[in-house]
TIGU-855546 format. One record per residue: x, y, z of N, C-alpha, C in turn; residue in three letters. Coordinates in steps of 0.02 Angstrom, whole numbers, padded with zeros to 5 digits, always signed. Example, Ala and Ser with C-alpha at 12.3 -4.5 7.8 and 13.67 -1.06 7.14 Angstrom:
BEGIN
+00660-00284+00390+00615-00225+00390+00660-00165+00390ALA;+00642-00112+00354+00684-00053+00357+00645+00002+00394SER;
This chain:
BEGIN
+04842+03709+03812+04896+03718+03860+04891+03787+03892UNK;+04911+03801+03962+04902+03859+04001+04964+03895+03988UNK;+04943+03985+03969+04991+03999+03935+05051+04011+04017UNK;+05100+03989+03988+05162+04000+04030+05195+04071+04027UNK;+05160+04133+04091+05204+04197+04090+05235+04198+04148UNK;+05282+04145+04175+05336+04143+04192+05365+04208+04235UNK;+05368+04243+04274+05431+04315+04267+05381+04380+04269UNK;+05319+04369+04233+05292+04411+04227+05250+04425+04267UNK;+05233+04477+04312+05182+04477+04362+05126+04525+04354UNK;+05091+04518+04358+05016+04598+04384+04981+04535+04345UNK;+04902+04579+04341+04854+04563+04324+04806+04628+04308UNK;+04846+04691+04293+04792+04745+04268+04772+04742+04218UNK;+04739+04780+04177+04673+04777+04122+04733+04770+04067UNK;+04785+04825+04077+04852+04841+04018+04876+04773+03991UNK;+04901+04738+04079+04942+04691+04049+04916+04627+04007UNK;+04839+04613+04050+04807+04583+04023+04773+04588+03947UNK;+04762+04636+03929+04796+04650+03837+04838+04638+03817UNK;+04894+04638+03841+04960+04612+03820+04987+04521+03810UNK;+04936+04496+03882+04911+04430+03880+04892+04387+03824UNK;+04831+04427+03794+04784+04415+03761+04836+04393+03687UNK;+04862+04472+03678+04894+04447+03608+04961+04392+03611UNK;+04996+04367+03670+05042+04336+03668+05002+04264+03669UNK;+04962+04234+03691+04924+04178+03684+04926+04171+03615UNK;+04893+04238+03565+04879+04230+03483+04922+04195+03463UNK;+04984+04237+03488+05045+04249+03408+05109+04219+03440UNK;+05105+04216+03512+05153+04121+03514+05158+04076+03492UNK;+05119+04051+03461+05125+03971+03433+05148+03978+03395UNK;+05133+04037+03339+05142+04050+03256+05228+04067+03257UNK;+05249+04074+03203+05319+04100+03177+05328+04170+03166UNK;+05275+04213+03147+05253+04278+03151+05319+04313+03180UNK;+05344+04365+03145+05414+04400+03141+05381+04444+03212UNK;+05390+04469+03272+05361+04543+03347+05408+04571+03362UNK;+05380+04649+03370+05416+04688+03374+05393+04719+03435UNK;+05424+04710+03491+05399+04740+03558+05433+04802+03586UNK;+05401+04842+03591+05399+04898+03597+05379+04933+03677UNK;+05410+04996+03699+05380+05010+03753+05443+05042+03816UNK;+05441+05051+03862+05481+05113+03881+05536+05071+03913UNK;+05588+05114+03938+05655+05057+03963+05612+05055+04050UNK;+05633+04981+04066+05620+04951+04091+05554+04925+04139UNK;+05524+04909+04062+05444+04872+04061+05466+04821+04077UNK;+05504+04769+04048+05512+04717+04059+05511+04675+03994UNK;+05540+04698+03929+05525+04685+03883+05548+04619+03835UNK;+05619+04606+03895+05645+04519+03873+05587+04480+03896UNK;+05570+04526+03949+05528+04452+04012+05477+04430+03972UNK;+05423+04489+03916+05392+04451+03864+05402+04430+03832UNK;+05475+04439+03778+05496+04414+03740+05519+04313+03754UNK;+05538+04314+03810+05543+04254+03825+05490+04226+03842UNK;+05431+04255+03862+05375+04216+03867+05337+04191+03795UNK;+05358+04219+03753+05345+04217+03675+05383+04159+03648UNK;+05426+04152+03669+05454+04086+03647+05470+04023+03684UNK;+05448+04053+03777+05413+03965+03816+05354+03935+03773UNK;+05300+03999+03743+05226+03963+03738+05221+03951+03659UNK;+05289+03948+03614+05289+03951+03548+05300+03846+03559UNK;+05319+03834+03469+05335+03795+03467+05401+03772+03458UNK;+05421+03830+03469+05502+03828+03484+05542+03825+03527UNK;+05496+03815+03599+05502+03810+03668+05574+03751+03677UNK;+05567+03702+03648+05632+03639+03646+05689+03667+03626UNK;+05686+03722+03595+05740+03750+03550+05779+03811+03591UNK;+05825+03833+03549+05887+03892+03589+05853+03938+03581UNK;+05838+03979+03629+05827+04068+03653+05888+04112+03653UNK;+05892+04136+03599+05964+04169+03618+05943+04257+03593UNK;+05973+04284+03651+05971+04350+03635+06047+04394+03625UNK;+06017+04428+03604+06089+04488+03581+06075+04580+03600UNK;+06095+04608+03635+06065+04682+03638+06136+04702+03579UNK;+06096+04730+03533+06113+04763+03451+06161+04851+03491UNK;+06109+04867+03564+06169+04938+03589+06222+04946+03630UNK;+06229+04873+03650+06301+04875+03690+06348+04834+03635UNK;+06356+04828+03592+06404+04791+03547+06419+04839+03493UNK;+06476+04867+03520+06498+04902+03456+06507+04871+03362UNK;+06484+04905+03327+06476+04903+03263+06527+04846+03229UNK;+06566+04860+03219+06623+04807+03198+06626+04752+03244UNK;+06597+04738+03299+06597+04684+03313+06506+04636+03340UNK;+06477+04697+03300+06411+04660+03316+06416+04620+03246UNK;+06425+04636+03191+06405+04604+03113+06445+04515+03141UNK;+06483+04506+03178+06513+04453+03192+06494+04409+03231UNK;+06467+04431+03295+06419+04424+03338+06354+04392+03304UNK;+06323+04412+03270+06260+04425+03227+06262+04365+03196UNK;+06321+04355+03136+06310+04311+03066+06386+04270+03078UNK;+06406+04284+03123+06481+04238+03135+06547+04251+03077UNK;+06593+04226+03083+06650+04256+03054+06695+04191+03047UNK;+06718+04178+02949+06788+04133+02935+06854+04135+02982UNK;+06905+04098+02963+06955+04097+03014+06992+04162+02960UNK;+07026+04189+02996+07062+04256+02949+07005+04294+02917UNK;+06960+04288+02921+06913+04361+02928+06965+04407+02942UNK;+06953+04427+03019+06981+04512+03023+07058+04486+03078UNK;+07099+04536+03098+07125+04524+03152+07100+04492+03202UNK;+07146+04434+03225+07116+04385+03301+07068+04338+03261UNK;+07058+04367+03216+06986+04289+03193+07018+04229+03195UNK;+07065+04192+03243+07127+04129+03210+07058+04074+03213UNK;+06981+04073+03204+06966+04019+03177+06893+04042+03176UNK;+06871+03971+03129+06798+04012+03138+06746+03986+03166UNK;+06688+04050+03177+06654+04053+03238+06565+04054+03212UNK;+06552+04016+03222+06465+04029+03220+06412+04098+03245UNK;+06360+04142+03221+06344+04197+03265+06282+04157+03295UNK;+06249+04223+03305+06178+04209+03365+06126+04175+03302UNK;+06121+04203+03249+06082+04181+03191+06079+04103+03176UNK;+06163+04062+03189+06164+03987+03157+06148+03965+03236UNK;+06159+03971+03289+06157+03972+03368+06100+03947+03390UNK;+06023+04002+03366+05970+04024+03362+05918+03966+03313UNK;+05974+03931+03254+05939+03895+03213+05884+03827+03244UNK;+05824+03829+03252+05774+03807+03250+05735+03843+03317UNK;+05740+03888+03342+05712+03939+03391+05703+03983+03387UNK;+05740+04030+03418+05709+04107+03446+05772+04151+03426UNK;+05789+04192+03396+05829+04245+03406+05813+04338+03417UNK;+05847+04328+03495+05803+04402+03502+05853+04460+03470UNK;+05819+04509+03449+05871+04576+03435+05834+04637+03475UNK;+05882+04625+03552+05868+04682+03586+05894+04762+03574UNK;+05837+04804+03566+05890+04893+03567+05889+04896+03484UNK;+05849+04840+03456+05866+04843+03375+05869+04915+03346UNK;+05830+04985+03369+05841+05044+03373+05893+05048+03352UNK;+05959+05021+03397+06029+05066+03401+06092+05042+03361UNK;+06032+04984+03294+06075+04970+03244+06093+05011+03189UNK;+06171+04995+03173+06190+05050+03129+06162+05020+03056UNK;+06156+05061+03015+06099+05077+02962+06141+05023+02903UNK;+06199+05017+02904+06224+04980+02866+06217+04905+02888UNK;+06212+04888+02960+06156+04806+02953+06140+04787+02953UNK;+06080+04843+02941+06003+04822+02953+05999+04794+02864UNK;+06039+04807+02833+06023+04768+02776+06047+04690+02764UNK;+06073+04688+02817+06097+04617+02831+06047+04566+02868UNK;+06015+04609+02925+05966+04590+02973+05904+04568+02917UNK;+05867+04645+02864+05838+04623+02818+05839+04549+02764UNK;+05895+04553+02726+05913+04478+02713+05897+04416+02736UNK;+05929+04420+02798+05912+04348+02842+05823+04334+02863UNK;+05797+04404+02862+05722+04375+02873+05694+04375+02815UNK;+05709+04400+02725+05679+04399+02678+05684+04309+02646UNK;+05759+04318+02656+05778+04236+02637+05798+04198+02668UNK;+05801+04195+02728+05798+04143+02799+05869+04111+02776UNK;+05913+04154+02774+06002+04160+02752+06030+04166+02786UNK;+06107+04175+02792+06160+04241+02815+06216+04187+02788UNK;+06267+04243+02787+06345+04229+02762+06389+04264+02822UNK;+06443+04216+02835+06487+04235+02903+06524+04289+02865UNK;+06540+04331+02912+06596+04396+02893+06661+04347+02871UNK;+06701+04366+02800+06737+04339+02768+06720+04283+02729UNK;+06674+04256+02747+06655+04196+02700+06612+04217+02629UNK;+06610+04153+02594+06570+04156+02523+06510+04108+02532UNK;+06499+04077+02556+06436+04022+02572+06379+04038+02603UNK;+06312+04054+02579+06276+04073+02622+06235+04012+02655UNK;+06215+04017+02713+06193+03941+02761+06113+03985+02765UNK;+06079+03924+02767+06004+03927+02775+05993+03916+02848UNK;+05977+03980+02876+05927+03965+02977+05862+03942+02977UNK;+05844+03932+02988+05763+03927+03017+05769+03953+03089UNK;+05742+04020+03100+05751+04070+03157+05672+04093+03159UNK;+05643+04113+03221+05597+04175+03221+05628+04222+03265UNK;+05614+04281+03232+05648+04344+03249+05598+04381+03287UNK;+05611+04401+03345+05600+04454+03382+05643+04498+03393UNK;+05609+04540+03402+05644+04625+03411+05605+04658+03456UNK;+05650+04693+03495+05639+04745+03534+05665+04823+03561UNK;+05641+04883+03577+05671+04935+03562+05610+04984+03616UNK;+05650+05041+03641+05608+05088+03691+05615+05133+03638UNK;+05631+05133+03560+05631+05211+03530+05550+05214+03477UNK;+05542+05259+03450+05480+05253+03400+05515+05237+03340UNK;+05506+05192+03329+05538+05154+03238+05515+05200+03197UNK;+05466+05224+03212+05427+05279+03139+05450+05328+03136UNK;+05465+05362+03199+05512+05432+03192+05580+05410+03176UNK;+05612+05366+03196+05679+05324+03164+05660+05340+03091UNK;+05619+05309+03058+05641+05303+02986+05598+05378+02944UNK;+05563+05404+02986+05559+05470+02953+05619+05519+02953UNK;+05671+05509+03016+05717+05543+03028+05780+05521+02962UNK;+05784+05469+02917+05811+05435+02904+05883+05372+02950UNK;+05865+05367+03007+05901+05318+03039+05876+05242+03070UNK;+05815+05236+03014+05808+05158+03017+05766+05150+02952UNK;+05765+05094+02933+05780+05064+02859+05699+05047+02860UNK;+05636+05080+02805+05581+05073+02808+05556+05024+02786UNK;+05596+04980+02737+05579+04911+02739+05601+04863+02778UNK;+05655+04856+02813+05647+04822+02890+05594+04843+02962UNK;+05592+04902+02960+05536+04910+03015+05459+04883+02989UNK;+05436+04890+02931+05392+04827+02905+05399+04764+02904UNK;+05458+04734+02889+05470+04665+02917+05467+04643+02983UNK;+05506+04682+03027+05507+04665+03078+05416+04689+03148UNK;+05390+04726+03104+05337+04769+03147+05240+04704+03104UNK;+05270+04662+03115+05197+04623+03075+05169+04613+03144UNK;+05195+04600+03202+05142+04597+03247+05181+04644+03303UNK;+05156+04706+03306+05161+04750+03358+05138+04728+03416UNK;+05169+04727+03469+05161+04702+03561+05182+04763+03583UNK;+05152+04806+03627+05175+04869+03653+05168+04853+03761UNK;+05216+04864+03782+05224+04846+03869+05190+04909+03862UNK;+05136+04939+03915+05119+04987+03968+05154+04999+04002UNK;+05204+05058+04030+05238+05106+04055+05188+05076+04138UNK;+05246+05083+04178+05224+05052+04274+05158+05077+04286UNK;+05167+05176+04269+05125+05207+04296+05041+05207+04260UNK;+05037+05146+04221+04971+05125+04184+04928+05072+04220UNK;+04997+05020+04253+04961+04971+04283+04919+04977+04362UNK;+04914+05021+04386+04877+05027+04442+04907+04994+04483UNK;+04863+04943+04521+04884+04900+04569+04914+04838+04561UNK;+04948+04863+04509+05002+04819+04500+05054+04833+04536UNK;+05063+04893+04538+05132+04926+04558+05134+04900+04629UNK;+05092+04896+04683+05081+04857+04737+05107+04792+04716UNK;+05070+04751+04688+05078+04687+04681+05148+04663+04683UNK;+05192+04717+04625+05242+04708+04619+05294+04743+04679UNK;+05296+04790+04704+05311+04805+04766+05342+04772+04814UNK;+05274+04722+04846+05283+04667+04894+05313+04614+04866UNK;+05316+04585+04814+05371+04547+04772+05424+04558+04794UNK;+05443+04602+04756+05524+04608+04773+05542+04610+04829UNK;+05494+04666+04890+05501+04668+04929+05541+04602+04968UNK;+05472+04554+04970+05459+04504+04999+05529+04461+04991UNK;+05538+04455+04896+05619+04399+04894+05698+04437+04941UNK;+05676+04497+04919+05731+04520+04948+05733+04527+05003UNK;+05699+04527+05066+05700+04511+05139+05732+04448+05162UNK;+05691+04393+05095+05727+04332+05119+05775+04326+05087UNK;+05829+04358+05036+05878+04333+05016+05939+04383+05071UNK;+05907+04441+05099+05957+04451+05154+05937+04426+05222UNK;+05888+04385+05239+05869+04350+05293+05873+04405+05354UNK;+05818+04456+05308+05760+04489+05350+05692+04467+05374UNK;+05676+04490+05443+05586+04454+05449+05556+04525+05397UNK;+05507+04478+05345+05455+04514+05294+05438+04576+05333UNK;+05446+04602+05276+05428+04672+05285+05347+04675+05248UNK;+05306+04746+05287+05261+04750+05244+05243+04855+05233UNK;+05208+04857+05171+05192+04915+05158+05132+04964+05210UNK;+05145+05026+05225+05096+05034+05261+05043+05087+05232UNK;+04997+05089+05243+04937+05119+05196+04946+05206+05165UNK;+04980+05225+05190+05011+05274+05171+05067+05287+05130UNK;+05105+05244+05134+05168+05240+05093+05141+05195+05023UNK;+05090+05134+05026+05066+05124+04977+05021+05158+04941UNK;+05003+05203+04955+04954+05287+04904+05004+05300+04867UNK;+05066+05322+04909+05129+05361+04888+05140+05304+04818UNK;+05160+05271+04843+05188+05211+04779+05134+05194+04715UNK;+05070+05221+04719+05042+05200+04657+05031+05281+04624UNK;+05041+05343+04667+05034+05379+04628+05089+05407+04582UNK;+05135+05400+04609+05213+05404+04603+05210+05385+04522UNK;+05248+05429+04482+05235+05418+04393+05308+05351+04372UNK;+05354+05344+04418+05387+05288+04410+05406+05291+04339UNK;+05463+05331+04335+05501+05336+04254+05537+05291+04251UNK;+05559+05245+04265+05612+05206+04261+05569+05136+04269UNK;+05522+05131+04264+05470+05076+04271+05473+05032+04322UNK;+05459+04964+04304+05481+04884+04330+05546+04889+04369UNK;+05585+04919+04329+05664+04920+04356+05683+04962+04392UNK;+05656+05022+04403+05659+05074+04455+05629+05039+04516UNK;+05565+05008+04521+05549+04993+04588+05578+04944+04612UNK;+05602+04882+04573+05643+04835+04597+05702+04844+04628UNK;+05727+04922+04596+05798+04938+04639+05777+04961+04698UNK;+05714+05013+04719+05692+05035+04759+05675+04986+04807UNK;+05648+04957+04810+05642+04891+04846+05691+04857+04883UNK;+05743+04851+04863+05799+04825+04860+05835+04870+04918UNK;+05834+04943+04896+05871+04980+04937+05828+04971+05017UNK;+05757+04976+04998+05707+04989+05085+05741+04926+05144UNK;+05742+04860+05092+05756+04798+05119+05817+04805+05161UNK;+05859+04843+05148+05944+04867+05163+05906+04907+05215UNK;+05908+04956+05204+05876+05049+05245+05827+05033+05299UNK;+05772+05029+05278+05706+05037+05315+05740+05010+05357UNK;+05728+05044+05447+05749+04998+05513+05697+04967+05536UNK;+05625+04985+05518+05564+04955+05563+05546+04878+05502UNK;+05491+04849+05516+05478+04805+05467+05396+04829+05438UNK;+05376+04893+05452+05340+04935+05414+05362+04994+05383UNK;+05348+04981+05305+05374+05049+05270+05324+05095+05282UNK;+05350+05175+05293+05316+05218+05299+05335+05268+05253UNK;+05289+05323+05257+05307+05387+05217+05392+05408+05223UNK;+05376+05421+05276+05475+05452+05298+05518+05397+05276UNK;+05493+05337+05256+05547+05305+05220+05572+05320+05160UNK;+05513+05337+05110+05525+05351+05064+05546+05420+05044UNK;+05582+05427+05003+05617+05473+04977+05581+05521+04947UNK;+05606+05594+04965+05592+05644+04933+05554+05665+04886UNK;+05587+05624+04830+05543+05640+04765+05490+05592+04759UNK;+05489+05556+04769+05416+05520+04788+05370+05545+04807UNK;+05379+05578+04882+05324+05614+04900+05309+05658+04870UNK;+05348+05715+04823+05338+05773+04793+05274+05754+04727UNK;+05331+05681+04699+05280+05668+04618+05236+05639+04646UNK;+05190+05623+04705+05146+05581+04699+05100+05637+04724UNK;+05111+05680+04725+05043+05752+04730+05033+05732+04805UNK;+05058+05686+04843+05038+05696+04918+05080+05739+04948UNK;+05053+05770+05008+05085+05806+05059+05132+05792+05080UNK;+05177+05859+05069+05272+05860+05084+05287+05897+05133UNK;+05328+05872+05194+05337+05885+05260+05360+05986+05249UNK;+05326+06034+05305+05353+06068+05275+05421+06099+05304UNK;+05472+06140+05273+05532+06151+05276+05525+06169+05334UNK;+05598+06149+05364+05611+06164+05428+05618+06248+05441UNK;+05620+06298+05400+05612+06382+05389+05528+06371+05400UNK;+05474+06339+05372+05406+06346+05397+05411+06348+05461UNK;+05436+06300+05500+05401+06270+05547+05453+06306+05601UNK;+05507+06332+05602+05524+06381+05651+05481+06443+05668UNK;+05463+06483+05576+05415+06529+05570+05361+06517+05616UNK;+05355+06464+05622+05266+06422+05694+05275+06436+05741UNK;+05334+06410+05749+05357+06430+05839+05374+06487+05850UNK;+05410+06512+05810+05426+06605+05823+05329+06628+05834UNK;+05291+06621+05797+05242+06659+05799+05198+06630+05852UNK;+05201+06547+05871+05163+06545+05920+05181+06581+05999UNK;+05121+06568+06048+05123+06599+06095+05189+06578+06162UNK;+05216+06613+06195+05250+06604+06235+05327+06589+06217UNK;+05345+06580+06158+05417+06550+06125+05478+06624+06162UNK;+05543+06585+06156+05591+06627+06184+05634+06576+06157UNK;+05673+06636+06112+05742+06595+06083+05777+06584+06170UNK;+05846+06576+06133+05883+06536+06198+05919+06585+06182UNK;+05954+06640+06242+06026+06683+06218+06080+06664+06271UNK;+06129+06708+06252+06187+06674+06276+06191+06668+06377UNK;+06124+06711+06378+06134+06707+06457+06125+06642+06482UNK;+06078+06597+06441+06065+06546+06453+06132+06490+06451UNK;+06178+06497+06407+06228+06483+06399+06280+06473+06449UNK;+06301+06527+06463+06335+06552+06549+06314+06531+06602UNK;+06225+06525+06623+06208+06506+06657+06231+06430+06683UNK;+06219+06415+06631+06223+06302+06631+06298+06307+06621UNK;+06338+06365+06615+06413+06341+06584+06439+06297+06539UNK;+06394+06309+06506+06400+06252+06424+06440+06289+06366UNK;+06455+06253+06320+06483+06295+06278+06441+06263+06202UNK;+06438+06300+06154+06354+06291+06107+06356+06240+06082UNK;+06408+06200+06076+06402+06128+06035+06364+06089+06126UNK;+06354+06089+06183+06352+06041+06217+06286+06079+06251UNK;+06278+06143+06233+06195+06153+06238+06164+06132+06190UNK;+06185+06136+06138+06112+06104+06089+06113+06027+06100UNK;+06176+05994+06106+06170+05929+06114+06130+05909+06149UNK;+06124+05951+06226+06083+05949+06281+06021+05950+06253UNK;+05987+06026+06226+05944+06036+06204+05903+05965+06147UNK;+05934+05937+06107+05916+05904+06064+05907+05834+06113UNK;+05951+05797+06151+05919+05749+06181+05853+05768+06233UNK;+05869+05815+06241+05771+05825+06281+05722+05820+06235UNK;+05738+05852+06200+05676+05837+06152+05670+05766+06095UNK;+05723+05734+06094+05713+05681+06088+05676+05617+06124UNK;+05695+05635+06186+05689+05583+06262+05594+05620+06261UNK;+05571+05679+06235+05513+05698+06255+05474+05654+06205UNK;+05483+05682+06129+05477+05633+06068+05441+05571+06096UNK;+05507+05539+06114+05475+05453+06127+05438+05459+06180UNK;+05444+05491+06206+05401+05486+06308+05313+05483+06257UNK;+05311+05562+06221+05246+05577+06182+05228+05516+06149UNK;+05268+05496+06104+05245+05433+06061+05223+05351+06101UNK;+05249+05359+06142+05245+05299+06186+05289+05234+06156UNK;+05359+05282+06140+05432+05241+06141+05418+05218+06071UNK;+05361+05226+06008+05344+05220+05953+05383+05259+05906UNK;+05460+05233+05903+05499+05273+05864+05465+05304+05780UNK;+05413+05274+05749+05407+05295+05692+05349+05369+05705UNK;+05321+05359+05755+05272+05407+05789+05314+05467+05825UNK;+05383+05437+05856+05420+05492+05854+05460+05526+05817UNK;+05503+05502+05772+05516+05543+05693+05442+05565+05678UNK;+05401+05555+05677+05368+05613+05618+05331+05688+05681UNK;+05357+05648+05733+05336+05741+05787+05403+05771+05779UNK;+05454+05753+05781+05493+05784+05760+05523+05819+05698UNK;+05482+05773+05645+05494+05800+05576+05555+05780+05557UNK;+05595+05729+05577+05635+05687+05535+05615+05612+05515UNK;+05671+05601+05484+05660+05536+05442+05661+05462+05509UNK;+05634+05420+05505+05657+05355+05561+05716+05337+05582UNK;+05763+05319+05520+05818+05328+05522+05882+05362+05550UNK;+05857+05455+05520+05888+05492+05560+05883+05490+05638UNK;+05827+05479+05672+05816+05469+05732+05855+05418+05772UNK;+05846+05335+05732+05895+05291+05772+05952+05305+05760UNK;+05988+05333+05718+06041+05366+05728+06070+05410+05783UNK;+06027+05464+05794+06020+05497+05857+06024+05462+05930UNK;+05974+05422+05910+05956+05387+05989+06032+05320+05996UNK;+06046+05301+05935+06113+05252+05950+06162+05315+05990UNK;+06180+05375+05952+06236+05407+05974+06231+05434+06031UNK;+06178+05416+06083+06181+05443+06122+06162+05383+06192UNK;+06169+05342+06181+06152+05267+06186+06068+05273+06224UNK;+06029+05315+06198+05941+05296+06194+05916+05268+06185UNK;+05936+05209+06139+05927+05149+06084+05915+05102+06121UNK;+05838+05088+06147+05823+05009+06200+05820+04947+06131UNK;+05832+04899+06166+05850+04838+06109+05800+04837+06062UNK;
């Protein structure tokens, strides 16, 4: 059968290691512990682990262990009698009996408190659990996955994770590659999002332009998968042309990607002061035209706007960058002053 990765996209050397071992250790029952930075994409394997298992017919249920506060994850988890705690008026099954003949994920397992991981232990030593308040323990048949962006080893050297559960749970280590590993993936993935999100706001496709895609693969992308997808998201909104360019992208992009950063508008006066023939403007000039300074520079700034496009040949993205602003800022300009041809 062709393995089903669903969600998951690229094809670099990284992920394709990552491939390799999910083909292995899908089918099997084998306890994985996936590992790797926040937002690799680390459900998206985890659920591909249990389309290509044999548990595929069965419930996928996940739980993130760091948004559920403590007293109410153990309930969540292993379920709770009626009169358990306050509000318990009946009782409730957790993700563990839920989960019984499939998949139960424990996302953030990291940011479990130390007192249930001996509970968590249990249920995978003796394929158990007992509901909060109850006396009966019920038999699951579960495979457990886990996942976490922290180092389990410095966890339990620090003493804040339990060294015989991170051996239970760590029998087959799966580690995601961080964005800035996959190369041209980051493209691949790019135009993706790009692409859905044009059509889910019923934009004509946008595409990357050879410059702004340098920018995007050198770019170290801390926030991974999920940083560019938001990024994406925002251009689809922003960008006014239907080619992304440098000046689209933001600041720090251009800075982390070691390419060339426009220089400050203090350089580039320093140019003109020093080149030949320059003459500030003083107030005689002022008096002369009978302007007053907000409606000379206004003046001033649509000439050189109206020159801009004349130079570019009405190629607004060719005119932001003689001017040294952003695209944006420009149709802005040219709307407020109604410059703006359809």
């Amino acid at each position: 059968m062709a393995l089903n990765i669903d969600g998951m996209i690229g094809n670099s050397p990284a992920l394709r290691e990552v491939y390799k071992i999910l083909e292995k250790v899908a089918p099997t029952d084998s306890t994985v512990l996936v590992t790797g930075e926040s937002g690799t994409g680390k459900e998206l394997l985890v659920r591909a682990l249990h389309k290509n298992s044999k548990r595929r017919d069965k419930p996928f249920v996940p739980i993130n262990c760091g948004a559920i506060p403590r007293e109410l994850l153990e309930s969540e988890l292993f379920g709770h009698e009626k009169g358990a705690f306050t509000h318990a008026i009946r009782s409730r099954p957790g993700r563990f009996e839920l989960a019984d003949g499939g998949t139960i994920f424990l996302d953030e397992i990291g940011e479990m408190d130390f007192s249930l991981q001996v509970k968590i232990l249990r249920a995978l030593q003796e394929k158990e659990i007992e509901r909060v308040g109850g006396t009966v323990t019920k038999k699951v048949d579960v495979r457990v996955v886990a996942a976490t962006n922290r180092d389990l080893e410095v966890e339990v050297a620090a003493g804040r994770f339990r060294e015989d559960l991170f051996y239970r749970l760590n029998v087959i280590p799966m580690q995601l590659p961080p964005l800035r590993e996959r190369g041209e993936d980051i493209l691949v993935l790019a135009e993706y999002f790009l692409r859905n999100f044009c059509f889910e706001k019923d934009r004509p496709n946008m595409q990357v332009g050879p410059q702004a895609r340098a920018m995007l693969v050198a770019y170290s992308w801390p926030g991974n998968v999920r940083e560019l997808e938001n990024f994406m998201e925002r251009l689809s909104i922003l960008c006014e042309g239907q080619r992304v360019e440098p000046t689209d992208l933001p600041e720090k992009i251009q800075r982390n990607s070691g390419m060339p950063v426009p220089e400050s508008g203090s350089e580039k006066i320093q140019q003109i002061i020093l080149s030949a023939g320059f003459a500030w403007p003083e107030l005689k000039d002022l008096r002369d035209k009978g302007l007053g300074l907000k409606e000379f520079l206004d003046e001033t700034e649509e000439r050189l706007l109206t020159e801009a496009l004349k130079e570019a040949g009405g190629v607004k993205n060719q005119a932001a960058e003689i001017l040294g602003i952003k695209r944006t800022t420009l149709i802005e300009k040219l709307k407020k002053r109604n410059l703006l041809d359809g």
